[in-house]
C-alpha positions in Angstrom: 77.9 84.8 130.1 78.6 87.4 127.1 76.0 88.4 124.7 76.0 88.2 121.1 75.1 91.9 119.4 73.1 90.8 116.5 72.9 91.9 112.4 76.3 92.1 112.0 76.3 89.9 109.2 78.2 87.6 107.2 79.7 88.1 103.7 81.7 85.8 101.2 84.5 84.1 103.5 84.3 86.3 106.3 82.3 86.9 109.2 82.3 89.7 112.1 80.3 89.6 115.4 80.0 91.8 118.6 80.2 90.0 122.0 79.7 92.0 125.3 80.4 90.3 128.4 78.4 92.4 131.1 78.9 95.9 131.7 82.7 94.5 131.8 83.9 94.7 127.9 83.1 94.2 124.6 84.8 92.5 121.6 83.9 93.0 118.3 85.9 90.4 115.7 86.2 90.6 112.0 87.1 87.6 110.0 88.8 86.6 106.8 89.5 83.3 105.9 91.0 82.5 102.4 91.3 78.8 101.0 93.8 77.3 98.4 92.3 73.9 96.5 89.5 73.8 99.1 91.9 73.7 101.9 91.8 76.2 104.5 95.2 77.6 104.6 94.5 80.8 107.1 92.2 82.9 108.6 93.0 86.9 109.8 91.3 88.2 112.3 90.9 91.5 113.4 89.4 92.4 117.2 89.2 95.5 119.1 88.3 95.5 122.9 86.9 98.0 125.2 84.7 98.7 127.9 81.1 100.2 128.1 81.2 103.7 129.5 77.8 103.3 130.7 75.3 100.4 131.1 74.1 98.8 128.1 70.3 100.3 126.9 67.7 99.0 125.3 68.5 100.9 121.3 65.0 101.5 119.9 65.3 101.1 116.0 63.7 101.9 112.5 63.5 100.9 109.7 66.2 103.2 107.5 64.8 106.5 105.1 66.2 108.2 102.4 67.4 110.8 104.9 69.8 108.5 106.3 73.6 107.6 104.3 73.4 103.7 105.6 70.9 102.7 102.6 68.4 99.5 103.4 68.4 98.2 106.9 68.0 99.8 110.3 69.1 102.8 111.7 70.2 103.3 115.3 69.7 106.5 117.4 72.2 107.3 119.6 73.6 110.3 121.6 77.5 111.2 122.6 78.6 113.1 125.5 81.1 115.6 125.4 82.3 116.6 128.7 84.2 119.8 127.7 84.8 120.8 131.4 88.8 120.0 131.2 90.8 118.0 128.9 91.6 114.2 130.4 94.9 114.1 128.0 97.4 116.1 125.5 99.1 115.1 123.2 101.9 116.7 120.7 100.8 118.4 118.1 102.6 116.3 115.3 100.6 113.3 117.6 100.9 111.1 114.2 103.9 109.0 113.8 105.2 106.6 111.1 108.6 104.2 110.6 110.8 103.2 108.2 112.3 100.4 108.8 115.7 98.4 107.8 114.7 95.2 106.0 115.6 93.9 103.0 113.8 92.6 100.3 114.6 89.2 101.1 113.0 89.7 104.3 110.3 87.1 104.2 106.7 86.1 106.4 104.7 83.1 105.9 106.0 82.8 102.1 104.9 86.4 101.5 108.2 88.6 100.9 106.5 91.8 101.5 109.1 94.7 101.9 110.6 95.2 98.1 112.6 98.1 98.0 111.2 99.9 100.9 113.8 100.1 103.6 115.7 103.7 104.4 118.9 102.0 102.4 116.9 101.4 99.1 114.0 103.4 99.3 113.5 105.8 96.4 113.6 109.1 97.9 112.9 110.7 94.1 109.4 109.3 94.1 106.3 112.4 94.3 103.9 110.3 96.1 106.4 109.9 98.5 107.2 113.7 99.1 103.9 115.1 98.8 102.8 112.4 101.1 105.3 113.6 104.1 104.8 117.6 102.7 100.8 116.7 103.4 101.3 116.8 107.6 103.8 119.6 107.5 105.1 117.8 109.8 105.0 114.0 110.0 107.6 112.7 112.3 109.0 109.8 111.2 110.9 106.8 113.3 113.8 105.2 111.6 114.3 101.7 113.0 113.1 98.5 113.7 114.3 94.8 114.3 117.9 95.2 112.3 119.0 98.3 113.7 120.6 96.7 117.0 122.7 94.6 114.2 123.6 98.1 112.0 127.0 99.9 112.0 127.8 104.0 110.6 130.2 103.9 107.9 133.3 105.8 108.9 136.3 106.6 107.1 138.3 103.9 105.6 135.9 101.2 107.2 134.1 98.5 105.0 130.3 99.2 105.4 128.8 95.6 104.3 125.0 95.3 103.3 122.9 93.2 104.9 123.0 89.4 104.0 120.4 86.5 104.0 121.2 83.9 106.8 119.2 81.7 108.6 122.0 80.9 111.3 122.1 84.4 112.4 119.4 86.5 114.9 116.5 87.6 112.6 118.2 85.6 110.0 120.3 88.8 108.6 123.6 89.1 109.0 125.1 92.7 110.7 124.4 95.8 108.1 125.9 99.4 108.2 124.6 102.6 107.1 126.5 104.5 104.4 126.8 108.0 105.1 126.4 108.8 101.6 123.0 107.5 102.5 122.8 109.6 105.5 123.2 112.3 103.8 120.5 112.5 101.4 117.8 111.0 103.6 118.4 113.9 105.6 118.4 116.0 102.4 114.9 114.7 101.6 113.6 114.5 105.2 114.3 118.8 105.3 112.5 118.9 101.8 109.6 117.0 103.1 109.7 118.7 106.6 109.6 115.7 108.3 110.5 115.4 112.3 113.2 112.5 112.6 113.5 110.2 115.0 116.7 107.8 115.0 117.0 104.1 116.5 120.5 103.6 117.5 121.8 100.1 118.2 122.0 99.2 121.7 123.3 95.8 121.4 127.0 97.4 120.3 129.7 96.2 122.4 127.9 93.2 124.2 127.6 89.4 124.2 124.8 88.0 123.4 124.3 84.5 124.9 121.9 81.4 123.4 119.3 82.1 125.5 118.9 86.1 124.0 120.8 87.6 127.3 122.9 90.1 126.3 125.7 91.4 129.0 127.7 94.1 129.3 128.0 98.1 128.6 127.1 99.6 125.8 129.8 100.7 122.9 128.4 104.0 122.2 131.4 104.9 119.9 129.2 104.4 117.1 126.4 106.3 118.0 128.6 109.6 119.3 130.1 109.2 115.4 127.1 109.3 113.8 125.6 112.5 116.3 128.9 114.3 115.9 128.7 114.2 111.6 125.1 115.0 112.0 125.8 118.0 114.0 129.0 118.9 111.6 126.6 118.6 108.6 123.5 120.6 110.5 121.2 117.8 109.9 118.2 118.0 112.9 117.5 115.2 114.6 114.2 115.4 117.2 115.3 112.3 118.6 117.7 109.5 119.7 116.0 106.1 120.8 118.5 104.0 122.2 117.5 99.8 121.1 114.5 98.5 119.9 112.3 95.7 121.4 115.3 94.6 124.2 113.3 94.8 127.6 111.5 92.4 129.3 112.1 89.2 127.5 113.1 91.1 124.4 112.4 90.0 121.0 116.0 87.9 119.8 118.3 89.3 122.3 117.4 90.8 125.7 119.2 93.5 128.3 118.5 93.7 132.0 116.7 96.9 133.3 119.6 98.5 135.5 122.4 98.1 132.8 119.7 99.2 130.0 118.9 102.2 132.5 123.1 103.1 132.8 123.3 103.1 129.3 120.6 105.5 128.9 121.9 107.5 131.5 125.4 107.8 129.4 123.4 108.7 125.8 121.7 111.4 127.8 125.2 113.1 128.9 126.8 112.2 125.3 123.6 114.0 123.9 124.4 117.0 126.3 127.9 117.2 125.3 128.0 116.8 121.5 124.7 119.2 121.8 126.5 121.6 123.9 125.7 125.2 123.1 122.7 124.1 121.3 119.3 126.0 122.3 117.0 122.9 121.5 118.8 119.4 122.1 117.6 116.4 120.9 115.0 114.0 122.8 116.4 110.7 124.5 113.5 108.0 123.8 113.8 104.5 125.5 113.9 101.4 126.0 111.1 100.5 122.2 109.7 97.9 123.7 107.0 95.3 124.6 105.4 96.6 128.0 106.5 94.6 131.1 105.9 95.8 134.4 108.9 94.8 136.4 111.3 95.5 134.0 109.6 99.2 133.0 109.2 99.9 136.7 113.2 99.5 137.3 114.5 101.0 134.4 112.2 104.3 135.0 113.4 104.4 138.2 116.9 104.6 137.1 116.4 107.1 134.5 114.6 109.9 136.1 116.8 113.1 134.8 117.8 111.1 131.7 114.7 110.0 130.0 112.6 112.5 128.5 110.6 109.8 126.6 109.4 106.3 127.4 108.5 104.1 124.4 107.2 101.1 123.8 105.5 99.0 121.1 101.8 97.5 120.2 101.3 94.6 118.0 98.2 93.6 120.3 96.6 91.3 117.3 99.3 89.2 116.5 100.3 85.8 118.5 100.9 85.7 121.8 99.4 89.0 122.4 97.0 90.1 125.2 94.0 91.3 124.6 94.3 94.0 127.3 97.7 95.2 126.9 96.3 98.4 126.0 94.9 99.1 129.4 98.4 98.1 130.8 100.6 100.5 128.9 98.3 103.4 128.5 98.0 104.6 131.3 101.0 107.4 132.4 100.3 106.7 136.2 104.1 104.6 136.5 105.9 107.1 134.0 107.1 109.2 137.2 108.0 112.8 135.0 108.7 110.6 131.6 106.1 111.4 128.5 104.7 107.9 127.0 105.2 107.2 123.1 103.7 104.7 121.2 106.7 104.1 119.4 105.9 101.5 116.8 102.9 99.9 116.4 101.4 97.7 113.1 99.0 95.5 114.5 99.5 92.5 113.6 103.2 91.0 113.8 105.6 89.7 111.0 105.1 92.0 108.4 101.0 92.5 108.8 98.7 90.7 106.3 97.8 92.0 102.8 94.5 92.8 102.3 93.6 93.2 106.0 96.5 95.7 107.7 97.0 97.4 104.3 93.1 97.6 103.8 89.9 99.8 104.6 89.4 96.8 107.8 92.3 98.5 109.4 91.0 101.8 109.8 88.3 101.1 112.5 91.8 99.7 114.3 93.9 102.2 113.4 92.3 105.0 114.8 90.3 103.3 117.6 94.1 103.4 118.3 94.8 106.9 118.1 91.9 107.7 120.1 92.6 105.6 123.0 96.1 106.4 123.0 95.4 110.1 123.2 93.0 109.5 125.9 95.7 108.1 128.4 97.8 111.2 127.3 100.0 109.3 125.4 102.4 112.2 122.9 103.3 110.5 119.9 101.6 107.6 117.9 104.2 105.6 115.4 102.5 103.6 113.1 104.5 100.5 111.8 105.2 101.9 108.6 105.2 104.8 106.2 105.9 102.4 103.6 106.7 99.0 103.7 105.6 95.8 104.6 101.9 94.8 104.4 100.8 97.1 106.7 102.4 100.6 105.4 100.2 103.9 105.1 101.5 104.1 101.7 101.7 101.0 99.2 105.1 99.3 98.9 105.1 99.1 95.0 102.9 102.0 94.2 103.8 104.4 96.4 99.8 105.1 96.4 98.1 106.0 99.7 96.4 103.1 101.3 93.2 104.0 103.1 94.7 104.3 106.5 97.0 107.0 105.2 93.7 109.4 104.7 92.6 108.3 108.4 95.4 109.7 109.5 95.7 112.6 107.9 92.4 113.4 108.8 93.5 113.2 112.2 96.4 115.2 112.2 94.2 117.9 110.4 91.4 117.8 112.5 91.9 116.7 116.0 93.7 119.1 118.5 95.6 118.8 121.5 93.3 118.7 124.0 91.3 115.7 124.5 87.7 115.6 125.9 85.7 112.5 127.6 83.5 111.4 125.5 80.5 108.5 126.4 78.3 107.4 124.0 74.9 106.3 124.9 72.1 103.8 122.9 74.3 100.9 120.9 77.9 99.6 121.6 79.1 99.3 117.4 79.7 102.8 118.1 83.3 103.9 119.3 83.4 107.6 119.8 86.3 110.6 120.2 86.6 113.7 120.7 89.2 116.2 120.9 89.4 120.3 120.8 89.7 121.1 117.3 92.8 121.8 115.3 93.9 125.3 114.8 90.2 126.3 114.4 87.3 126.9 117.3 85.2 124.4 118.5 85.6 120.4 118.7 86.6 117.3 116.7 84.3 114.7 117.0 85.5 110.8 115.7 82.7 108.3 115.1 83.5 104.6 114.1 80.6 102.5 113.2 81.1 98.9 114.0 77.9 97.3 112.4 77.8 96.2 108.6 73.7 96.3 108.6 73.1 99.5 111.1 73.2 103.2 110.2 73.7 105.4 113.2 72.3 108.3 114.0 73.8 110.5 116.1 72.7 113.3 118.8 75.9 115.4 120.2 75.8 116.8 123.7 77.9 118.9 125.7 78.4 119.9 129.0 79.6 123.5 129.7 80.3 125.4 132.5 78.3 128.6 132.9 79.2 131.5 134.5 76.9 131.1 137.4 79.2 127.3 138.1 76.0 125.3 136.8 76.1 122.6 133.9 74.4 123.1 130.6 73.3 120.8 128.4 73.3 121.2 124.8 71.8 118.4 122.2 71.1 118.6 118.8 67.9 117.5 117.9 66.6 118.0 114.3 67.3 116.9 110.6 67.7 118.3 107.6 69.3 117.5 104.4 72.9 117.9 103.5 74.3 120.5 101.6 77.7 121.1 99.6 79.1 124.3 98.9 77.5 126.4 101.7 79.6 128.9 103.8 80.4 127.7 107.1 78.8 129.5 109.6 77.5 129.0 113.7 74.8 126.8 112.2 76.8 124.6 110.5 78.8 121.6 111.2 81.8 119.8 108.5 81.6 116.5 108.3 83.9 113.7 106.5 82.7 110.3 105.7 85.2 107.5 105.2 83.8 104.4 103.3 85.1 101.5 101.6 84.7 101.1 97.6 81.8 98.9 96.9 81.5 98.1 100.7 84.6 96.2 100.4 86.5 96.3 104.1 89.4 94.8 102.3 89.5 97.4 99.8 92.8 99.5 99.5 90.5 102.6 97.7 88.4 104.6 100.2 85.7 107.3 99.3 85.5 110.7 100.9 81.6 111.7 101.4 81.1 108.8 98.2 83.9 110.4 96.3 87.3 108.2 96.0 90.6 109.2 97.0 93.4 109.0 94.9 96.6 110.5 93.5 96.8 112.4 90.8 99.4 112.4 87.8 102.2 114.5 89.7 102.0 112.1 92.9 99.8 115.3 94.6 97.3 114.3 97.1 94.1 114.4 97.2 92.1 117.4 98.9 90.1 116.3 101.6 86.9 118.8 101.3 84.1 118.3 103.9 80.4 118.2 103.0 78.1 120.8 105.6 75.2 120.1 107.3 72.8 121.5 109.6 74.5 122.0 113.1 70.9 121.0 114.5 71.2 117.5 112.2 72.5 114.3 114.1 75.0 113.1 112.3 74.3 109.6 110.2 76.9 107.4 110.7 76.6 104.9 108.0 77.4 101.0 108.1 81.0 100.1 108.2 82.0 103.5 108.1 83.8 106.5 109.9 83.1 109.5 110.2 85.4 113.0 111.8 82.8 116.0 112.9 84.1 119.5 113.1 81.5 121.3 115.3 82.9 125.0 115.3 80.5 126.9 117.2 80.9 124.2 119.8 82.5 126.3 123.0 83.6 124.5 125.8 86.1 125.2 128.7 88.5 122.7 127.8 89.1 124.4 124.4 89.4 127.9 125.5 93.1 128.0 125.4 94.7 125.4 123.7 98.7 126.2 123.1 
């Protein structure tokens, strides 16, 4: 029988509640439901699932202080564990991902026509935000793809290159599209002024027939792809990667291609890459098959890729219909990738274009990068969030151009969290997710702390296990408080610390604060600094409701962290 977690409120309209079921997992639910003319007309809900590390304990409480960021209610303690011994995953170090995609404007979800001018065709490349935005992770890869591009041709001499059409009688209701290489040319142009990493989906469903129940049979055309490598290489553009088809195995989404023939046909881009990159120090990446995890189908087609496929990809909309709740556990986890590096290679949450207000807002954060952190924790490379811009679920906003609040989580993450990535347990209430991860390009470790609870600071004890010289473990906790202090020189005695909170407590705000000050764009599109506050490395850190917070502890030394490439 599960367990209802209580105080977790309920506000205007929407409601969240944690339910554990045993020591087996937990599911904490957020709800928004919006009425028109006192008729319900939907309800969003966001959930994220996990299981206890260790057995549930009984959380002593008091009543909150002044000391304490969460303001009037309780306050939790609570202590995380940092085993430091070896890292339990890697990933890249441009780990954060984000898409562009193909559609239109006329692209269209549950009356909502979300997209504007946001595709890679129409996008406006001229825009500030948008540069200094891509400049700010020096580098951001960056997937282009999505749904269209098995339905997109490359523009070649003398060849009529239509745009795509409105049609309800065709697959995805768009007719086929074609890239100009006029266009081509200056997104790579911009992409080298941004210093972006790019990643290209090329369209696997050239050359075959698709029947009416989405089977699609026969080889792969790749005429069209080996054009559009060979001007890239005559023009010196970089591309990181080729991804061949997006969302075609298993039952595929629209159109569908058996494992072995999908697994030949990735075999052939793999010697057309080799050839057309002859000579070439660093070739590009092949990434396949971008698509939803099933078992039988991703067992075969590995199998028959094992010299060819450098990256296995696949996609995570785990909150939208039809989805299962523990697909994370499924595709996580690199024991069936044989030699093949996993990538999350598009992933948006919620399907159909996300849901304003909720994917776009300050809500999706606690998703977003409980995400990132259990991605990195089953060694997964690359995270690609469904999108950069576009949509209702973009890290930037469609119209605006203006960061959305899950653009600053994940910069913050690039920023902050290493390679590496440590085992973390956390100990006294389960509204707390916790990560941890060597630090970026400085000493010491990362820590990511995700409070849950609306009504319930947190305060937090960090321990770590290191490994003497004499082979025994010691344990190190901090144990004290003090107050907080801005300004100070880092030294061994302190700790940086960012606080992420939404404006006026709002979890379907688009503005988010930075330690209570708000982020936001200034007049030349630059963004933001993100400046920690310092405190006390012997203060537990106070986690306060509804909020997240990123740790740097610097004078944290542990094994695992020693020599991080």
């Amino acid at each position: 029988m599960p367990y209802t977690v209580p105080n977790l409120g309920r506000l205007r309209g929407k409601f969240h509640e944690l339910k554990c079921y045993g020591n087996s997992h937990c599911l904490w639910s957020y709800c928004f439901c919006q009425t028109s003319d006192s008729v319900l007309s939907y309800c969003s809900i966001l959930t994220l699932a996990w299981r206890p590390q260790m057995p549930r304990m009984l959380i002593k409480s008091k009543p909150a202080t002044s000391e304490s960021t969460g303001g009037p209610g309780n306050i939790v303690e609570g202590t995380v564990f940092i085993n430091g011994t070896a890292p339990i995953g890697k990933t890249d170090s441009d780990f954060i991902c984000a898409t562009l995609d193909w559609w239109p404007p006329e692209k269209c979800d549950f009356g909502t026509c979300s997209w504007g001018k946001s595709s890679f065709l129409n996008l406006d490349l001229t825009n500030p935000i948008l540069l200094n935005a891509i400049k700010a992770f020096s580098p951001l890869k960056i997937r282009l793809g999505g749904t269209l591009q098995d339905k997109v041709t490359y523009e070649r001499p003398g060849e009529p290159c239509p745009k795509f059409i409105k049609s309800s009688s065709e697959m995805f209701s768009f007719s086929q599209g074609c890239l100009p290489m006029s266009r081509w040319d200056e997104l790579n142009n911009f992409f080298k002024q941004a210093g972006a990493v790019v990643l290209f989906g090329l369209n696997a469903l050239s050359g075959r027939t698709t029947a009416a129940d989405g089977s699609s049979v026969g080889a792969w055309n790749s005429s069209d792809a080996e054009y559009l490598m060979r001007y890239s290489v005559d023009k010196g553009y970089t591309i990181h990667g080729w991804e061949l088809g997006n969302e075609l195995s298993g039952s595929g989404i629209g159109a569908r291609i058996a494992a072995d023939q999908y697994a030949s046909d990735t075999n052939n881009l793999q010697m057309i890459v080799e050839t057309i990159y002859a000579g070439f120090e660093v070739k590009p990446l092949v990434l396949a098959p971008g698509g939803f995890f099933d078992s039988n189908w991703y067992t075969q087609f590995i199998n028959k890729t094992p010299r060819s496929l450098q990256v296995v990809t696949h996609h995570i909309y785990n909150l939208g219909p039809g989805s299962d709740d523990h697909l994370i556990d499924k595709i996580l986890n690199p024991s069936y990738l044989d030699g093949a590096v996993a990538w999350v290679g598009e992933a948006g949450g919620a399907y159909n274009s996300g849901r304003n207000l909720v994917t776009n807002a300050f809500v999706f954060s606690f998703w977003y990068l409980d995400q990132l952190g259990m991605a990195s924790s089953y060694d997964t490379k690359t995270y690609c969030r469904q999108t950069l811009i576009g949509g209702n679920y973009g890290l930037l906003n469609t119209v605006t151009f203006v960061p959305n609040p899950d653009y600053y989580s994940a910069l913050l993450w690039h920023r902050l969290m290493g390679r590496n990535v440590l085992s973390t347990t956390f100990f006294g209430t389960n509204n707390i997710r916790a990560y941890a991860h060597c630090a970026k390009a400085s000493k010491g470790i990362t820590l990511l702390l995700i409070n849950l609870d609306g009504n319930t600071a947190a305060s937090v004890h960090v321990s770590t296990e290191n490994v003497t010289r004499n082979g025994t473990l010691a344990m190190h906790q901090q144990n004290q408080r003090t107050e907080f202090s801005r300004g100070s020189k880092l030294d061994v005695n302190t700790r940086e610390e960012y606080h992420l909170t939404a404006l006026n407590g709002d979890l379907h705000s688009q503005t988010v604060l930075l330690n209570g000050n708000i982020l936001s764009v200034n007049s030349s599109g630059s963004i933001p600094p993100l400046e920690p506050i310092q405190t006390s490395q012997s203060d537990p850190i106070i986690v306060a409701p509804f909020s997240i917070v990123f740790a740097h502890i610097a004078n944290s030394t542990v094994p695992a962290c020693e020599y991080v490439d």
